[in-house]
VOGU-3710 file (C-alpha; in Angstrom, 3 decimals, decimal comma):
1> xxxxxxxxxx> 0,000/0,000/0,000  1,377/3,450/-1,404  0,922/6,418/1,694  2,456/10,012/1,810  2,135/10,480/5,478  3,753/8,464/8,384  0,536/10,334/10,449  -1,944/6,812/10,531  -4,007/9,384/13,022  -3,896/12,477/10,445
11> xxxxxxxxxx> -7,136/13,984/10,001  -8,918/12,297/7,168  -10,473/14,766/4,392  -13,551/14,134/2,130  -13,258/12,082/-0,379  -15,202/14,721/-2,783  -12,397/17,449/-2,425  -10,011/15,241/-4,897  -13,358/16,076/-7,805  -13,232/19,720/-6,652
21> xxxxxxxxxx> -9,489/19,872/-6,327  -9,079/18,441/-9,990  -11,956/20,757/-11,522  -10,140/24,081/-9,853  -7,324/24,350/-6,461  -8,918/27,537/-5,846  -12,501/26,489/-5,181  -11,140/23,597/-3,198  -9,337/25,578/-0,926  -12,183/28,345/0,080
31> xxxxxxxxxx> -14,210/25,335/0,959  -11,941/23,401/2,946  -9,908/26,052/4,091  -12,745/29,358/4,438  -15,511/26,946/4,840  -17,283/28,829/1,551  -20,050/26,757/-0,208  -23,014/28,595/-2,298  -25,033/26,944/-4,492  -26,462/27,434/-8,235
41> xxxxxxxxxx> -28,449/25,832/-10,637  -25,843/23,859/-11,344  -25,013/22,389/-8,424  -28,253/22,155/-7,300  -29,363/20,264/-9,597  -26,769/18,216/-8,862  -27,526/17,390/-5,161  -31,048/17,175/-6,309  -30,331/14,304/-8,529  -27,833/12,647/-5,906
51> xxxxxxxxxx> -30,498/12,078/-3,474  -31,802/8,678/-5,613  -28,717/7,154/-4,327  -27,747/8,358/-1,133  -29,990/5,934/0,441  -27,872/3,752/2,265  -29,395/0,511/0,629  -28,714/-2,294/-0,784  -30,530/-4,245/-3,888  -29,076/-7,528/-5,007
61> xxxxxxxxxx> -30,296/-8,924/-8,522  -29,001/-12,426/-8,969  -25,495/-12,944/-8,429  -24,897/-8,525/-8,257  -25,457/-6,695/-4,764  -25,526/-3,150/-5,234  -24,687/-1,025/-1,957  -25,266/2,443/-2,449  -23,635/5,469/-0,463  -21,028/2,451/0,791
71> xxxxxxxxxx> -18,898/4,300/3,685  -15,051/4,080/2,667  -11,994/5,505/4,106  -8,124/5,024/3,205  -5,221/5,630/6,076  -2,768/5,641/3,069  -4,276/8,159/0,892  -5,667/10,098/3,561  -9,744/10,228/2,682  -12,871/8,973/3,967
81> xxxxxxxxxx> -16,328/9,450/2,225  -19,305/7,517/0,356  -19,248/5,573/-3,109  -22,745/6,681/-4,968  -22,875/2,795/-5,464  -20,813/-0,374/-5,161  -21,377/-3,461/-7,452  -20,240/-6,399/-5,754  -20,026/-9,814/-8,411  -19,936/-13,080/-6,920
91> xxxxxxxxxx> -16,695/-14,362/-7,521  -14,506/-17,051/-5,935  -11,699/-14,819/-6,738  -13,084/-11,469/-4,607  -13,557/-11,218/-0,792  -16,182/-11,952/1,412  -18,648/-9,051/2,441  -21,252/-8,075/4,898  -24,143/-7,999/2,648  -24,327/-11,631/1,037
101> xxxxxxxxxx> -22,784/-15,210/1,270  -19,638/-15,998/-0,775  -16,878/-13,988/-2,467  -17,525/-10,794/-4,542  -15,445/-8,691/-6,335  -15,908/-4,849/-6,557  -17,070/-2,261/-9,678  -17,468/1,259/-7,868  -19,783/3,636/-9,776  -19,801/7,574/-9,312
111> xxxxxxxxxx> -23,195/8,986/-10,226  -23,177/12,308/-12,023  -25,341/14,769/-13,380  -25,624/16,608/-16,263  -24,510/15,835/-19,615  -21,468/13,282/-20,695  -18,102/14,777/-19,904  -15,024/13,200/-19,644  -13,845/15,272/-16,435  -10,186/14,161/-15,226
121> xxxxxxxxxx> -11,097/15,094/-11,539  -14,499/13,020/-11,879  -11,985/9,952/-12,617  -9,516/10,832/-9,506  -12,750/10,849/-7,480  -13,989/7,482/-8,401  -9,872/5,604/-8,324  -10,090/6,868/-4,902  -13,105/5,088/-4,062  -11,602/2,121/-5,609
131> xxxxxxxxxx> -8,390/2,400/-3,844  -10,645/2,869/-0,081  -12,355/-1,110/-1,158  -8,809/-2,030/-1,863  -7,697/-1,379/1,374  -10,258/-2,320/3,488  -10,820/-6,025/1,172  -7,386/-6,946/0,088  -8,352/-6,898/-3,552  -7,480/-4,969/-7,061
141> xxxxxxxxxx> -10,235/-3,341/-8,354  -8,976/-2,557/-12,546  -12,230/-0,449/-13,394  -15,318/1,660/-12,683  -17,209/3,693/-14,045  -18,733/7,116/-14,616  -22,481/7,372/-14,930  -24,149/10,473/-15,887  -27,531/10,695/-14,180  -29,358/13,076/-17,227
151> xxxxxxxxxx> -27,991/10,973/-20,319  -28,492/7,453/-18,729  -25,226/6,288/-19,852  -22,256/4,875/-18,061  -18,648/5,518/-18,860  -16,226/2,649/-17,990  -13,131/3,972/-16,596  -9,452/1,940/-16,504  -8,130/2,598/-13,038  -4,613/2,759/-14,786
161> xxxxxxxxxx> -1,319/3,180/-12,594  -0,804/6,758/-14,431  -4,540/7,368/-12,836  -3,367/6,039/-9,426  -0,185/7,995/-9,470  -2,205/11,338/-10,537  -4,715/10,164/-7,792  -1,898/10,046/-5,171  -0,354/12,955/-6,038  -3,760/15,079/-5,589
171> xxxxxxxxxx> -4,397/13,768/-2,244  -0,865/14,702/-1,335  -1,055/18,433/-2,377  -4,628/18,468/-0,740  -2,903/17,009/2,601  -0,428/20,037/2,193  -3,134/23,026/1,532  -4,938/21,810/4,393  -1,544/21,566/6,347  -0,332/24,856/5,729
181> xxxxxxxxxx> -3,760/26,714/6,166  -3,117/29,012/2,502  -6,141/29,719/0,384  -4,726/29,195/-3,453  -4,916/32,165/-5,282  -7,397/32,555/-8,231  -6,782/32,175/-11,393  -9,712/32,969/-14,161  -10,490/30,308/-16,749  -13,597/29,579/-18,757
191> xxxxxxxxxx> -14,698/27,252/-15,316  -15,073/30,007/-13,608  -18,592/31,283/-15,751  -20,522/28,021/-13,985  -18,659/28,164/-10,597  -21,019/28,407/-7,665  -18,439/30,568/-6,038  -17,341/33,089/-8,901  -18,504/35,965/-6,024  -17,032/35,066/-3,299
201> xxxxxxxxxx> -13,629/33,808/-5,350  -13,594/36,780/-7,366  -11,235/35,450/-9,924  -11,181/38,327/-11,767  -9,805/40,479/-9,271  -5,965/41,352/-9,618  -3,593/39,878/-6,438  -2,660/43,198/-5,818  -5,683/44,420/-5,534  -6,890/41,871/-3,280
211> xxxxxxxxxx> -4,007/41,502/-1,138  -4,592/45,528/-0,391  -7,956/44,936/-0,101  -7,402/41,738/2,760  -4,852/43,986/4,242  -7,763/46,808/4,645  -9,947/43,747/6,523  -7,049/42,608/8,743  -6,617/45,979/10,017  -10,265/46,675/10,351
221> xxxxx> -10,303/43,525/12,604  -7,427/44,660/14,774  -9,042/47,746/15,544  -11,756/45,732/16,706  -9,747/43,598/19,199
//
């Protein structure tokens, strides 16, 4: 097992941050570091559409159980969190589970809505979930997929070792942000037109500008103390 910290009692961080993390640094630090989170249509529509499968339940159809919101957590990569849904095939190669009789092996799938994109950070998210079952069943778990809730079509994705590598390597510079308490600075792309948090990010703002403008606020506080 791969692991970046010798800290087994580290703080564990959400599993989700590694999609928002990929998609922009900036909007993953406000929220984990400011605690920012507003909503749009976007990503309301998004929870919305998420609450089909955060049930907690499981369905089994033949030899298939499907778990959905499945509780995971790694020590080595540092995350804990929920898969949207876990197949588990009955296999005398796999490892035995709490929710049937026999052997299973494991096919994670990451519900998403909106239409088919083929999102780098939705594929970190969803190699992380399958490296949390690896841990915790002593298997290897070579794909998963994507499956994008409006279009009704899944996307199979090959948990590659470049994907596991780029999927290390997030969770290590999210273990860092987190350690050294610094919100990323912005940095305006054509993501930033659908971000929830374009106001409060402000991406368009100059650093200078907003370093004069957070060195206004931190005297304002002081004067206050």
């Amino acid at each position: 097992m791969q692991s970046f910290s010798e800290d087994e009692f580290r703080e564990l961080f959400p599993l989700s941050w590694l999609s928002q993390y990929g998609y922009c640094k900036r909007r993953c630090s406000l929220l984990a570091l400011e605690q920012i989170w507003q909503e749009n249509e976007y990503t309301a529509a998004g929870r919305m559409q998420h609450k089909r499968v955060h049930t907690g339940r499981t369905e089994q159809r033949g030899d298939t159980i499907y778990i959905f919101e499945m509780p995971v957590f790694s020590r080595g990569l540092g995350v804990n969190g929920f898969c949207d849904c876990v197949e588990a095939h009955l296999s005398p190669s796999g490892a035995a589970i709490p929710y049937g009789k026999g052997k299973y092996t494991f096919y994670p799938v990451e519900y998403k809505h909106g239409v088919v994109r083929d999102e780098e950070e939705y594929h970190l998210q969803l190699c992380a979930q399958a490296i949390c079952l690896e841990e915790r069943f002593g298997v290897e778990i070579p794909v998963g997929a994507i499956f994008f809730i409006d279009a009704h079509r899944r996307d199979e994705v090959l948990l590659s070792q470049e994907l596991r590598e780029q999927t290390w390597k997030t969770a290590k510079e999210i273990s860092d942000m987190v350690e050294s308490q610094k919100t990323i600075p912005a940095a305006y792309s054509a993501k930033c037109k659908k971000c929830s948090l374009r106001e409060a990010c402000q991406p368009r703002i100059r650093r200078s500008a907003q370093s004069y403008s957070e060195g206004l606020w931190e005297e304002a506080i002081k004067e206050t103390e």
